[in-house]
Biopython code that builds the backbone (N, CA, C, O; Angstrom):
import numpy as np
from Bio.PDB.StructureBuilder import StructureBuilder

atoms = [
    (1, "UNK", "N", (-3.714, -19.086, -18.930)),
    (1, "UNK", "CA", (-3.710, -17.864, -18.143)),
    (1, "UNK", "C", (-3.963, -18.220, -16.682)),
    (1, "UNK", "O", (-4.851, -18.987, -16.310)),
    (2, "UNK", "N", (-3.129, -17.612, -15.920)),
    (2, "UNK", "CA", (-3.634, -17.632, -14.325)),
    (2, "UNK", "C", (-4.400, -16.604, -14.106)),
    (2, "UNK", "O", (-4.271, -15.550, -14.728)),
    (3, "UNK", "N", (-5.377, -16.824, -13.098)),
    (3, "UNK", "CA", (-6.346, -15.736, -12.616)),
    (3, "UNK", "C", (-6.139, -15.598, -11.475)),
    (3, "UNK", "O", (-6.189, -16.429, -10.568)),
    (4, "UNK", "N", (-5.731, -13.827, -11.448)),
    (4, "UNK", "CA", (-4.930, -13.315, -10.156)),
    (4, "UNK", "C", (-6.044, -13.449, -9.054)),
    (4, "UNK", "O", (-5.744, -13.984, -7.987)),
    (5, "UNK", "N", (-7.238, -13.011, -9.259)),
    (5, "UNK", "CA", (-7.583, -12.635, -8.088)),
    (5, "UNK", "C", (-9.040, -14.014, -8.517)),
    (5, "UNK", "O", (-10.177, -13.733, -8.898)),
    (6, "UNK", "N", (-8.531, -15.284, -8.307)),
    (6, "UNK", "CA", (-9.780, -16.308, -8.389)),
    (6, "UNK", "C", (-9.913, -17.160, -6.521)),
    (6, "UNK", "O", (-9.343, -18.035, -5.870)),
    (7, "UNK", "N", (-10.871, -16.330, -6.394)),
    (7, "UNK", "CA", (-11.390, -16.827, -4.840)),
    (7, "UNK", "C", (-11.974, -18.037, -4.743)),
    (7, "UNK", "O", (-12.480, -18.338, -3.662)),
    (8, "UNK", "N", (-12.025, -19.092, -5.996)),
    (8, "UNK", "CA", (-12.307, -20.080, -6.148)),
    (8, "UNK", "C", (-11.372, -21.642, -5.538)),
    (8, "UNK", "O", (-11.611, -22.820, -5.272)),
    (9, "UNK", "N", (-10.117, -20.588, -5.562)),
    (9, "UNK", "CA", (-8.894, -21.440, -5.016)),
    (9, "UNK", "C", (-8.839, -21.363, -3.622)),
    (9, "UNK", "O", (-8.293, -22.412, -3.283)),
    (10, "UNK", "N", (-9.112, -20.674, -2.574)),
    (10, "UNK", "CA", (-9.482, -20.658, -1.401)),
    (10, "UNK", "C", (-9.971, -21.780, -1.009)),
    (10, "UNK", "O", (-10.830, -22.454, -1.578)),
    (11, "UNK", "N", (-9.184, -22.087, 0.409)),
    (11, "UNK", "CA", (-9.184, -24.252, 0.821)),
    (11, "UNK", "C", (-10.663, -23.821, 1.840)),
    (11, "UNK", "O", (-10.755, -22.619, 2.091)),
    (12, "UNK", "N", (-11.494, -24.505, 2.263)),
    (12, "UNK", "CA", (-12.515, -24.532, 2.577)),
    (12, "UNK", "C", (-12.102, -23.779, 4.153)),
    (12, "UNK", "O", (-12.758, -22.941, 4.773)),
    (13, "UNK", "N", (-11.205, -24.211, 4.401)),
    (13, "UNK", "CA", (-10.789, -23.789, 5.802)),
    (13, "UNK", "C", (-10.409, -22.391, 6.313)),
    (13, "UNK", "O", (-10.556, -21.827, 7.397)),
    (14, "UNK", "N", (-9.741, -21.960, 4.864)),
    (14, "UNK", "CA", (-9.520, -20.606, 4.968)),
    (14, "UNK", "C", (-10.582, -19.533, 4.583)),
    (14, "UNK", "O", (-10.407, -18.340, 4.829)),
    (15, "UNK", "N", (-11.677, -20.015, 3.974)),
    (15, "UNK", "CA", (-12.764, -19.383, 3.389)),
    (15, "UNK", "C", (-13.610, -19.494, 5.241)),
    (15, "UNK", "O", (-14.060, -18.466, 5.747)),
    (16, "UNK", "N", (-13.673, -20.713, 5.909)),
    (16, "UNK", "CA", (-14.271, -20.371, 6.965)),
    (16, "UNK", "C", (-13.847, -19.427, 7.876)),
    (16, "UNK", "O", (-14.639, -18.875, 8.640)),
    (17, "UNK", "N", (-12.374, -19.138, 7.856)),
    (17, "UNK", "CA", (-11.509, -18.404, 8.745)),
    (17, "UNK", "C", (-11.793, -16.970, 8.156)),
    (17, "UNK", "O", (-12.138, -16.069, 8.921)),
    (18, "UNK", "N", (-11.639, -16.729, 6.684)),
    (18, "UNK", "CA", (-11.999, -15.203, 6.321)),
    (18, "UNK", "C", (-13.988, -14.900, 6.542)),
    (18, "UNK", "O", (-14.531, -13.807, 6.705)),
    (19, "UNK", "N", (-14.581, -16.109, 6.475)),
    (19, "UNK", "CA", (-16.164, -15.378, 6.636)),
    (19, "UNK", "C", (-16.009, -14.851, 8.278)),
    (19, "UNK", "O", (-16.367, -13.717, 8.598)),
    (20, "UNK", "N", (-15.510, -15.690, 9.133)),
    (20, "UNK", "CA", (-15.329, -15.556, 10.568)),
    (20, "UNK", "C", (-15.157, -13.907, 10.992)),
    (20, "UNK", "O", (-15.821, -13.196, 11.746)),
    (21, "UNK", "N", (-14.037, -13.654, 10.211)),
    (21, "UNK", "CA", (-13.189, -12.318, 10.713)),
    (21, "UNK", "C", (-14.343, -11.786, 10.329)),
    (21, "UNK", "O", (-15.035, -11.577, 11.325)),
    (22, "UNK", "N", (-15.164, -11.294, 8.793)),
    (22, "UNK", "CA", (-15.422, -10.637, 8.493)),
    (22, "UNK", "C", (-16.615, -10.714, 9.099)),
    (22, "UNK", "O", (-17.222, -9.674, 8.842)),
    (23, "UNK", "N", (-17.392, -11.579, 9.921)),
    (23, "UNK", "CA", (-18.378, -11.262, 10.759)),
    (23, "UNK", "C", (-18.368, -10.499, 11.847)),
    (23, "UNK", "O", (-19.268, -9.811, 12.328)),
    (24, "UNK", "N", (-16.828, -10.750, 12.336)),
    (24, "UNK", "CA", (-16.632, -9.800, 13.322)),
    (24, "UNK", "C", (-16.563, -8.296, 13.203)),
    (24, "UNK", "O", (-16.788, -7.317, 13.915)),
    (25, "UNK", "N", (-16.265, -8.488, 12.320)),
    (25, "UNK", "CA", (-15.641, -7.126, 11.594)),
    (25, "UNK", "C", (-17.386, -6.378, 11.502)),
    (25, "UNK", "O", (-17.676, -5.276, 11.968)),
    (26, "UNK", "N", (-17.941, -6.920, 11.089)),
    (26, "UNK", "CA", (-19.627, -6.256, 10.682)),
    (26, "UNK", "C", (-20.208, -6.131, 11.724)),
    (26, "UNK", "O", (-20.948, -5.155, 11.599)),
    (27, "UNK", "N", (-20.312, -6.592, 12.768)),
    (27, "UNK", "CA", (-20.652, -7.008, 14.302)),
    (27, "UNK", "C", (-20.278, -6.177, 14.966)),
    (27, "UNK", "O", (-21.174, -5.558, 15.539)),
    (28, "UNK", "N", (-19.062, -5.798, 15.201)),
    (28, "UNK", "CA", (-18.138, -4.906, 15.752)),
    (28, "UNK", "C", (-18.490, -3.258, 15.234)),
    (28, "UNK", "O", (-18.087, -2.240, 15.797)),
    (29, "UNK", "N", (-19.212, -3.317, 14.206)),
    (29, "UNK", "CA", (-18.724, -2.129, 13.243)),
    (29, "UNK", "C", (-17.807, -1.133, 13.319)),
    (29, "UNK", "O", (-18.208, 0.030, 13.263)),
    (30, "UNK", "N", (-16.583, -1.384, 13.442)),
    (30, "UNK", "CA", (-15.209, -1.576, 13.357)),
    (30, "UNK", "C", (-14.747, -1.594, 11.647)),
    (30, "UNK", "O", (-14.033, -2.481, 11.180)),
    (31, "UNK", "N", (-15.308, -0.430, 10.829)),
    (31, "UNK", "CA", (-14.697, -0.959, 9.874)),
    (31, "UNK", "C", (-13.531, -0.314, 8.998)),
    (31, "UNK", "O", (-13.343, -0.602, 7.816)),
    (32, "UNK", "N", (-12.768, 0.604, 9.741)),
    (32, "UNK", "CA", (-11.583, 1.312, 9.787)),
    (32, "UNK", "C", (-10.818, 1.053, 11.195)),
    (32, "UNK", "O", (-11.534, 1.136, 12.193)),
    (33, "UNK", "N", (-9.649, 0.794, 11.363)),
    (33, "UNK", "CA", (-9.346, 0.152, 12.578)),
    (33, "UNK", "C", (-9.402, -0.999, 13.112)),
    (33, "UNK", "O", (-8.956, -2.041, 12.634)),
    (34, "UNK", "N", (-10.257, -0.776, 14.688)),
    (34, "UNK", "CA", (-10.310, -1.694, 15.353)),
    (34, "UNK", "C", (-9.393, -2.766, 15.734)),
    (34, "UNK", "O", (-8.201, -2.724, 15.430)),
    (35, "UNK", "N", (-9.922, -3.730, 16.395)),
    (35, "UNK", "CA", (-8.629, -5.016, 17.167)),
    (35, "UNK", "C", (-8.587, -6.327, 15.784)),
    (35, "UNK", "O", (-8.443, -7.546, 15.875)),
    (36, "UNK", "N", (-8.708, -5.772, 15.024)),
    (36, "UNK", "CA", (-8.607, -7.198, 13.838)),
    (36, "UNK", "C", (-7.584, -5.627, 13.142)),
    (36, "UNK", "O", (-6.758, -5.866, 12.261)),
    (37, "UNK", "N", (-7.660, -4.986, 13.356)),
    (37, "UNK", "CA", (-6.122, -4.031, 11.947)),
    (37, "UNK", "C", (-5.020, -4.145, 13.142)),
    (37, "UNK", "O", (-3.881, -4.531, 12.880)),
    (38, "UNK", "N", (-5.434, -3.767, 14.554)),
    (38, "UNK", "CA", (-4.512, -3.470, 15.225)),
    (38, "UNK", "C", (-3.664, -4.930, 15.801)),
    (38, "UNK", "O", (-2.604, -4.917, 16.426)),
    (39, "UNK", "N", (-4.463, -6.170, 15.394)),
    (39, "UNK", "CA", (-3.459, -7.471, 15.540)),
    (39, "UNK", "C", (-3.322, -7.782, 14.142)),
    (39, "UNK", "O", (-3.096, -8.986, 14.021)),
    (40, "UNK", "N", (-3.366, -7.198, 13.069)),
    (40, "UNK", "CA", (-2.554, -7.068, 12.043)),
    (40, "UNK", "C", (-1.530, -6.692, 11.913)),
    (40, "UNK", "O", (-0.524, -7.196, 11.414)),
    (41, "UNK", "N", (-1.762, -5.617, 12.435)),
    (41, "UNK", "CA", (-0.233, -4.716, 12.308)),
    (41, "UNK", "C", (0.870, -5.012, 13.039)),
    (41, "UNK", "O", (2.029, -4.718, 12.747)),
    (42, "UNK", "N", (0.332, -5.837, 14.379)),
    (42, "UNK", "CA", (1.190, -6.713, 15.393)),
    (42, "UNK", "C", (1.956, -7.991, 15.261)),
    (42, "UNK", "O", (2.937, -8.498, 15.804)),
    (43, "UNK", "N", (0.970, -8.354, 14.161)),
    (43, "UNK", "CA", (1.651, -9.480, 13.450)),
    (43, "UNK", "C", (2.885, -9.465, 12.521)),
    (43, "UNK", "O", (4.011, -9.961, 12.554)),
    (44, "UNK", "N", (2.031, -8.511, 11.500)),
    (44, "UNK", "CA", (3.339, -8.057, 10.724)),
    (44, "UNK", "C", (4.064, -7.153, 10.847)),
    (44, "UNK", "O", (4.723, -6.720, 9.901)),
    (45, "UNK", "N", (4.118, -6.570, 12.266)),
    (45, "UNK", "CA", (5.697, -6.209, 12.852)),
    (45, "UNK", "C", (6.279, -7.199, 12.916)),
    (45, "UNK", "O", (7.193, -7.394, 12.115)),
    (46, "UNK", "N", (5.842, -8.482, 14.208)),
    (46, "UNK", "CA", (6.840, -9.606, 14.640)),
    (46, "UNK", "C", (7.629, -9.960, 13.157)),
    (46, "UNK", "O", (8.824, -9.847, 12.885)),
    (47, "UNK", "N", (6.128, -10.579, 12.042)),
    (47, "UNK", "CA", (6.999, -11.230, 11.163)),
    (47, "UNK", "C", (7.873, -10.206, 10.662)),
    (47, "UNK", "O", (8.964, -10.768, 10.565)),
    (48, "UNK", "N", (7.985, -9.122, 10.324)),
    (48, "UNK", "CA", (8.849, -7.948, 9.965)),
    (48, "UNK", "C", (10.322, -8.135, 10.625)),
    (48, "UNK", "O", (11.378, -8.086, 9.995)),
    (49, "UNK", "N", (10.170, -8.375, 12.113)),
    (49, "UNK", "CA", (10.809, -8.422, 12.895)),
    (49, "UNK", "C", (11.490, -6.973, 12.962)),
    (49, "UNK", "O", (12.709, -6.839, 12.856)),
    (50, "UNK", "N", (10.461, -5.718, 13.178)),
    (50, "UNK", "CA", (10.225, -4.516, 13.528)),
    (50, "UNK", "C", (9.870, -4.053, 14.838)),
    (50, "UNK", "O", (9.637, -4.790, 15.796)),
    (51, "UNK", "N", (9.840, -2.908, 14.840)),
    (51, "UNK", "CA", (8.955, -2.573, 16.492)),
    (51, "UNK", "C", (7.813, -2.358, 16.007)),
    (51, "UNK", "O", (6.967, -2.961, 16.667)),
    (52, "UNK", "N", (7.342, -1.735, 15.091)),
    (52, "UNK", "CA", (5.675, -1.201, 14.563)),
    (52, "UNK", "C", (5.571, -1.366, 12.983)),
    (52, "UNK", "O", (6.613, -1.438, 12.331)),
    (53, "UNK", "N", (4.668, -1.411, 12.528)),
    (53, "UNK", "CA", (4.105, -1.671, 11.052)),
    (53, "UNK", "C", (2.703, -1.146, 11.341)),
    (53, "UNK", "O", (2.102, -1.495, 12.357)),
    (54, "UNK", "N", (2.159, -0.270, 10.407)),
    (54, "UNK", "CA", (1.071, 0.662, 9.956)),
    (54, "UNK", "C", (0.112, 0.015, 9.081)),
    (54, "UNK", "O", (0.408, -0.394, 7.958)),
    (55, "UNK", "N", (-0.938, -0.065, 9.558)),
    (55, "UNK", "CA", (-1.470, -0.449, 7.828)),
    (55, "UNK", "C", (-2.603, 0.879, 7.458)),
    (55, "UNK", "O", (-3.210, 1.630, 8.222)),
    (56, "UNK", "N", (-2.583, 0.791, 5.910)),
    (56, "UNK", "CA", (-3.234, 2.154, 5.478)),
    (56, "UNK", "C", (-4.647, 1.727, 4.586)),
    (56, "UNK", "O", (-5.337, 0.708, 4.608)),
    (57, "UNK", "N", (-4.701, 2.480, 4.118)),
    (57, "UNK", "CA", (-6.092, 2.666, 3.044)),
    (57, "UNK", "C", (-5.987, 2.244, 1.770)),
    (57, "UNK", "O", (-6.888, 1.733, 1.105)),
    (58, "UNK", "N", (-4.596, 2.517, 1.350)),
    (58, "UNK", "CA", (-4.129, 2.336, -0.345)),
    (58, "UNK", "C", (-2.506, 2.498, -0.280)),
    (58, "UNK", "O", (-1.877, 3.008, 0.646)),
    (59, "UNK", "N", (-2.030, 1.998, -1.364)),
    (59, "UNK", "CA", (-1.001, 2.343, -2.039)),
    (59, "UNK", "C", (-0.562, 3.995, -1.751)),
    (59, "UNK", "O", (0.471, 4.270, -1.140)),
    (60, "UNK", "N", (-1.493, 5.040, -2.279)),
    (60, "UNK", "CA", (-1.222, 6.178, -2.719)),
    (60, "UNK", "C", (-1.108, 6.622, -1.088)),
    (60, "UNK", "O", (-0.302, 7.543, -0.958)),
    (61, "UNK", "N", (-1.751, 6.166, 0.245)),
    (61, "UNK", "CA", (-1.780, 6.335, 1.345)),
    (61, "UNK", "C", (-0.142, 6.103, 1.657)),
    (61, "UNK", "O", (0.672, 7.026, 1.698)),
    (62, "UNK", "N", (0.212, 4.522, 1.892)),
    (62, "UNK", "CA", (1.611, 4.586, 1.866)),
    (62, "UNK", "C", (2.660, 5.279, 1.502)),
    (62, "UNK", "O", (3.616, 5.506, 2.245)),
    (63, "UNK", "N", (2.486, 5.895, -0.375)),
    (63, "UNK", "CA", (3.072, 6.725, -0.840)),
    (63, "UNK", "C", (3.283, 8.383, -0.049)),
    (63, "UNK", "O", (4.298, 9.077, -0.105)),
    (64, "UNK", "N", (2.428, 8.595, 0.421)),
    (64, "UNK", "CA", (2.338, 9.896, 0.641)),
    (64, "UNK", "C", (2.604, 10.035, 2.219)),
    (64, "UNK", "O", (2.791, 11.127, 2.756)),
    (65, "UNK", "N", (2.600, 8.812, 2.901)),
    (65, "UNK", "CA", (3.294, 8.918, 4.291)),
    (65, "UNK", "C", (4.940, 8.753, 4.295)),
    (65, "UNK", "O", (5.747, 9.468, 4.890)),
    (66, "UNK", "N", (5.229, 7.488, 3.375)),
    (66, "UNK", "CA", (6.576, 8.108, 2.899)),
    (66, "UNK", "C", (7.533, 8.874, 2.549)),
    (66, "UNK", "O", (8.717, 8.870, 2.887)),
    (67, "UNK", "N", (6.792, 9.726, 1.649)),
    (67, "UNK", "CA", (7.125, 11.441, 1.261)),
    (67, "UNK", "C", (7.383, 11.959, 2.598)),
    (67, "UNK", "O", (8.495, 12.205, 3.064)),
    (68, "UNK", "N", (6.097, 12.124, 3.254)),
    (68, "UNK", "CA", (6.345, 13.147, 4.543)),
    (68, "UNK", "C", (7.334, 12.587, 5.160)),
    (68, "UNK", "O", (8.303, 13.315, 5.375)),
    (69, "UNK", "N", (7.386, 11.462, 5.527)),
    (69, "UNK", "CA", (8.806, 10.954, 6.612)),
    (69, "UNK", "C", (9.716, 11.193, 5.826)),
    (69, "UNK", "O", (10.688, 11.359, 6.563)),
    (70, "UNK", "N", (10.098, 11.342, 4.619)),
    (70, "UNK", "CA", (11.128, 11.827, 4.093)),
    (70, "UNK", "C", (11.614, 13.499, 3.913)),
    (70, "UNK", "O", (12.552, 14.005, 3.296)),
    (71, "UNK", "N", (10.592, 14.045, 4.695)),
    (71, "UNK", "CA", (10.487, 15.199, 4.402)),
    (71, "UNK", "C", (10.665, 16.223, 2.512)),
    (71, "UNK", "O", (11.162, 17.219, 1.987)),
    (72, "UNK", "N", (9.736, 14.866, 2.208)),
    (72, "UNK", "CA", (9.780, 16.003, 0.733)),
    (72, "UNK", "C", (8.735, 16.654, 0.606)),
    (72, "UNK", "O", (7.665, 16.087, 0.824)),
    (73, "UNK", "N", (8.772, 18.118, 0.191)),
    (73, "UNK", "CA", (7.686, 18.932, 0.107)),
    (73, "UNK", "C", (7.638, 19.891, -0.390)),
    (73, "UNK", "O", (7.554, 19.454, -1.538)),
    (74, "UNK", "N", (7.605, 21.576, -0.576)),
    (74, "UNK", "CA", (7.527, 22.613, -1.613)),
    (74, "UNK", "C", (8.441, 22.584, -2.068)),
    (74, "UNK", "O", (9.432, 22.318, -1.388)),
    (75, "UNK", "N", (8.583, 22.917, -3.822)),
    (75, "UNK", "CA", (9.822, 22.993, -4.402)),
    (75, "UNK", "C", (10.738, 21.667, -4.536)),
    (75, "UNK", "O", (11.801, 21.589, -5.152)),
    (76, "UNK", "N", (10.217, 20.852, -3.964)),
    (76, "UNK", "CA", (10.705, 19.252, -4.281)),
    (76, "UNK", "C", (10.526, 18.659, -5.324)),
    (76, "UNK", "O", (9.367, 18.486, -5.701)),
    (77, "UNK", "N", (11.741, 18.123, -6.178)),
    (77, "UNK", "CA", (11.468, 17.334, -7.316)),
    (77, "UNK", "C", (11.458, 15.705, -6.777)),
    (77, "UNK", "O", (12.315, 15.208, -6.046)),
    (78, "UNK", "N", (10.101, 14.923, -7.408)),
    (78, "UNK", "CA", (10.536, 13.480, -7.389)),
    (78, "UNK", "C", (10.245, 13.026, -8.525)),
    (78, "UNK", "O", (9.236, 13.113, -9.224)),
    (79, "UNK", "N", (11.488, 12.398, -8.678)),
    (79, "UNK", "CA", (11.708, 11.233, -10.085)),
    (79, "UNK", "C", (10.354, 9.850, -9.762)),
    (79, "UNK", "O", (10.079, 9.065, -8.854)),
    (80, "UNK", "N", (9.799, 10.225, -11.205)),
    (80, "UNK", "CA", (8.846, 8.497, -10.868)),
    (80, "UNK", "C", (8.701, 7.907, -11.910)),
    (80, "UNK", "O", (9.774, 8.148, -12.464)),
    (81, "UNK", "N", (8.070, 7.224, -12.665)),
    (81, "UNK", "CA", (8.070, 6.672, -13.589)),
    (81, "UNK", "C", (6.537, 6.708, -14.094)),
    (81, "UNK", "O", (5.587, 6.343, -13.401)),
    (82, "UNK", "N", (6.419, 7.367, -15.839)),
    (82, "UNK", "CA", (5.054, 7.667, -15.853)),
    (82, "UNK", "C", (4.010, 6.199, -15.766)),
    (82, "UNK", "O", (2.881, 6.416, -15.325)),
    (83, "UNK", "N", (4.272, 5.034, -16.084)),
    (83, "UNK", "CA", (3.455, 4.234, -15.591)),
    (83, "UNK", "C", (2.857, 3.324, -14.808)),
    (83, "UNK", "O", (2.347, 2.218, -14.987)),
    (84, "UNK", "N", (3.096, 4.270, -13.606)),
    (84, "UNK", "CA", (2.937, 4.336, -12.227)),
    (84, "UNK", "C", (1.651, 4.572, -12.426)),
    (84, "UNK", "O", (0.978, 3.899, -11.646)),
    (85, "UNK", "N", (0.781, 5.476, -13.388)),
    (85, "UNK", "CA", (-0.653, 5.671, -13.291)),
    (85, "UNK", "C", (-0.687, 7.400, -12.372)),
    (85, "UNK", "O", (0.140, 8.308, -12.459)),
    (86, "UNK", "N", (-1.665, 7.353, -11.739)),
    (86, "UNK", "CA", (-1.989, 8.833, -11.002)),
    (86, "UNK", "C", (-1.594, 8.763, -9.624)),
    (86, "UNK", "O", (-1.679, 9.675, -8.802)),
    (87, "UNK", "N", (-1.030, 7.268, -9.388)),
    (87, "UNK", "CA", (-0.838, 7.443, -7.714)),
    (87, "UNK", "C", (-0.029, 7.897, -6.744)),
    (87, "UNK", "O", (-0.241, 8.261, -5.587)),
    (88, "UNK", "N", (1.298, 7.782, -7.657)),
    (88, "UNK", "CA", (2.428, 8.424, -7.270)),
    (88, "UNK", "C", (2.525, 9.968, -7.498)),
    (88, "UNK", "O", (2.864, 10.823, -6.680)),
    (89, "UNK", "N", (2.060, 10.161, -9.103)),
    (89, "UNK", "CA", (1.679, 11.592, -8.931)),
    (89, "UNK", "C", (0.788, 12.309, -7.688)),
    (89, "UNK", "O", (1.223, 13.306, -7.112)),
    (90, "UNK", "N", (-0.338, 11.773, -7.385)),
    (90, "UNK", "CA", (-1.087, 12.219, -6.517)),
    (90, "UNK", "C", (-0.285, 12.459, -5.372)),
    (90, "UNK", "O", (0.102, 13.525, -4.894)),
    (91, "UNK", "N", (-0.109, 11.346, -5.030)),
    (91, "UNK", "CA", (0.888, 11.355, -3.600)),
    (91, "UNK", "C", (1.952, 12.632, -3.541)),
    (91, "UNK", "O", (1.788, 13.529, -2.714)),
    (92, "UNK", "N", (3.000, 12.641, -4.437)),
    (92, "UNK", "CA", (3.826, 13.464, -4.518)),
    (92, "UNK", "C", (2.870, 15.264, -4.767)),
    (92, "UNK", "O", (3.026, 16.033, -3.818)),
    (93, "UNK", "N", (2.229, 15.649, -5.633)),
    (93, "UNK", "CA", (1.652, 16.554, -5.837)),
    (93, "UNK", "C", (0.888, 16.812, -4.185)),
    (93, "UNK", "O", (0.993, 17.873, -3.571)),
    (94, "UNK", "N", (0.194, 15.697, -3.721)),
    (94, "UNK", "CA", (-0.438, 16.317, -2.304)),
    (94, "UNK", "C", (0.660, 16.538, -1.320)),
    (94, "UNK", "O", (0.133, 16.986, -0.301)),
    (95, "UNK", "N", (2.005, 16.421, -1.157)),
    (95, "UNK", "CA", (2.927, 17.125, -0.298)),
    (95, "UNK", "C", (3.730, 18.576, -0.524)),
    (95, "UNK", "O", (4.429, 19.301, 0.183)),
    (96, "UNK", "N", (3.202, 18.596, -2.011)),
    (96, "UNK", "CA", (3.798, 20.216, -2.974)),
    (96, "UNK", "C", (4.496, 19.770, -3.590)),
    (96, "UNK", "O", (4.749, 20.417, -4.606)),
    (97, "UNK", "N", (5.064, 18.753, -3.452)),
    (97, "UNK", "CA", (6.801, 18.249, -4.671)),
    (97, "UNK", "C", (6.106, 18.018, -6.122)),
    (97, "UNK", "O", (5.062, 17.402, -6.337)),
    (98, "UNK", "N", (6.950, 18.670, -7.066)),
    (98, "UNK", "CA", (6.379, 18.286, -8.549)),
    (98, "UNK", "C", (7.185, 16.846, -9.084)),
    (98, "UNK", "O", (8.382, 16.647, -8.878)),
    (99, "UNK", "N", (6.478, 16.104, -9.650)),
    (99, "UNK", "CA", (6.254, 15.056, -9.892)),
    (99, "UNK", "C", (7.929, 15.287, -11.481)),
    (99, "UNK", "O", (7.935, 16.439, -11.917)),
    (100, "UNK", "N", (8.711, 14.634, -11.938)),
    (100, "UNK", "CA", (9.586, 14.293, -12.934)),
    (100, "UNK", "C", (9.414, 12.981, -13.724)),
    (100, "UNK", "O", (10.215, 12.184, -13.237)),
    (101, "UNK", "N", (9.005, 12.636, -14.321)),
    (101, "UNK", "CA", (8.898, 11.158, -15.113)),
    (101, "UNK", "C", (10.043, 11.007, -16.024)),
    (101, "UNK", "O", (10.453, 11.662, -16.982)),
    (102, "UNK", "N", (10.529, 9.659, -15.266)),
    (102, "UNK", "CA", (11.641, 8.810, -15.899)),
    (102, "UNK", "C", (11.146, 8.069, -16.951)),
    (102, "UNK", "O", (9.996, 7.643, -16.840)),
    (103, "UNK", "N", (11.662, 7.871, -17.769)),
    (103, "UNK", "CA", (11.755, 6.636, -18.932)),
    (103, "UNK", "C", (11.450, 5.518, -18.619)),
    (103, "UNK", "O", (12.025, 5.165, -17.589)),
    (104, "UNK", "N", (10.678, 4.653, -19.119)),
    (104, "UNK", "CA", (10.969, 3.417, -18.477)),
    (104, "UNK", "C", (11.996, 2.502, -19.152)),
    (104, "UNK", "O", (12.152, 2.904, -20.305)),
    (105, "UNK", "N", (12.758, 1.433, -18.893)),
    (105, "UNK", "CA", (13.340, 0.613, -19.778)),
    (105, "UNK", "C", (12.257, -0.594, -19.988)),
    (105, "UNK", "O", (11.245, -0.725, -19.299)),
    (106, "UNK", "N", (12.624, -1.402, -20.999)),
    (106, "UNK", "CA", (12.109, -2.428, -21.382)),
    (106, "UNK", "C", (11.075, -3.340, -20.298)),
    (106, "UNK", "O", (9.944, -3.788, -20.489)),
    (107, "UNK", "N", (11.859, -3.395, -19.248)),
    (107, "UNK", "CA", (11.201, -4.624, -18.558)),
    (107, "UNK", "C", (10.626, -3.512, -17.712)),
    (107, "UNK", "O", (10.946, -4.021, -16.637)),
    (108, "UNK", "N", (10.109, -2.545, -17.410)),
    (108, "UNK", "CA", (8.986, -1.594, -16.846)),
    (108, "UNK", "C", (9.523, -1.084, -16.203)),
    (108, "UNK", "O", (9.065, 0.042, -16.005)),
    (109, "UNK", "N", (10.477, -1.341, -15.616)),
    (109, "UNK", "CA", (11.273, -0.352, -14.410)),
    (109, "UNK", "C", (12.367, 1.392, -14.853)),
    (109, "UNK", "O", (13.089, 1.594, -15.829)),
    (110, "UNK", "N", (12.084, 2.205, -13.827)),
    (110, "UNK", "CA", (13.169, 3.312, -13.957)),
    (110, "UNK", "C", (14.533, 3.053, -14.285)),
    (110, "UNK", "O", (15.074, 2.005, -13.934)),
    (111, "UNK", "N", (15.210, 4.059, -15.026)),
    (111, "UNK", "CA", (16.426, 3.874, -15.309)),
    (111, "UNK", "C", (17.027, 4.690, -14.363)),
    (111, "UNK", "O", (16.576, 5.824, -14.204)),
    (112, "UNK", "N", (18.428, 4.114, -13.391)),
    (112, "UNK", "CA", (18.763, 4.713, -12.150)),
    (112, "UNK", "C", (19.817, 5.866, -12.961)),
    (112, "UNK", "O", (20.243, 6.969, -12.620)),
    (113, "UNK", "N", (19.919, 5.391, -13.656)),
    (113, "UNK", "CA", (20.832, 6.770, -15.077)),
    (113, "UNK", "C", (20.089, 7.901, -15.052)),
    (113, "UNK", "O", (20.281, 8.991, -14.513)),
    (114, "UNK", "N", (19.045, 7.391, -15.847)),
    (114, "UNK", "CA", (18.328, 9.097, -16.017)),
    (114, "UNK", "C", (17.697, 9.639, -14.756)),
    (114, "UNK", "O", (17.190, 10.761, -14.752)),
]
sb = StructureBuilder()
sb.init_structure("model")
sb.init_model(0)
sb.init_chain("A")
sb.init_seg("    ")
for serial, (resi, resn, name, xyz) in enumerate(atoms, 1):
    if name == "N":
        sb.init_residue(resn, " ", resi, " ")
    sb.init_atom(name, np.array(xyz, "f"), 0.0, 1.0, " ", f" {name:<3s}", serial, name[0])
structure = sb.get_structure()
């Protein structure tokens, strides 16, 4: 088995580089925002090779800024797939659109059919 999230694998160098930030980060008390999200997001525009990139809170955050730029909202149906969990529902339900659950096929994904 691999272990997704083993911080044990972290090279000594990069463990000094993440205690670093995160001192700043506590120091600063900066801990929504600040100049460590906002040269994040600068970064991964360039690498994007975008003009801007956002960063959010969660998944369900992303989800639900998406919706709105898409303008879906009362009386909106969105297709999702029920094992997505509550997040997509959430998302979709907090803009008014009612939520539709697709099937999944075998290998976990929506069927672009149904």
């Amino acid at each position: 088995m691999i272990p997704i999230n083993d911080l044990t694998r972290i090279s000594s160098s990069e463990s000094t580089a993440i205690s670093r930030i995160l001192h700043e980060v506590v120091v600063s008390g900066n801990y929504i925002l600040g100049p460590n999200v906002e040269k994040f997001e600068n970064n991964l525009a360039r690498f994007l090779g975008v003009e801007n990139a956002i960063a959010v809170a969660s998944g369900t955050d992303a989800l639900l800024i998406a919706l709105r730029t898409l303008g879906i909202g009362h009386g909106d149906l969105v297709a999702t797939v029920p094992n997505a969990g509550g997040y997509a529902t959430t998302a979709i339900r907090q803009v008014g659109a009612s939520p539709v659950f697709i099937d999944c096929m075998p290998n976990g994904q929506m069927s672009a059919n149904d």
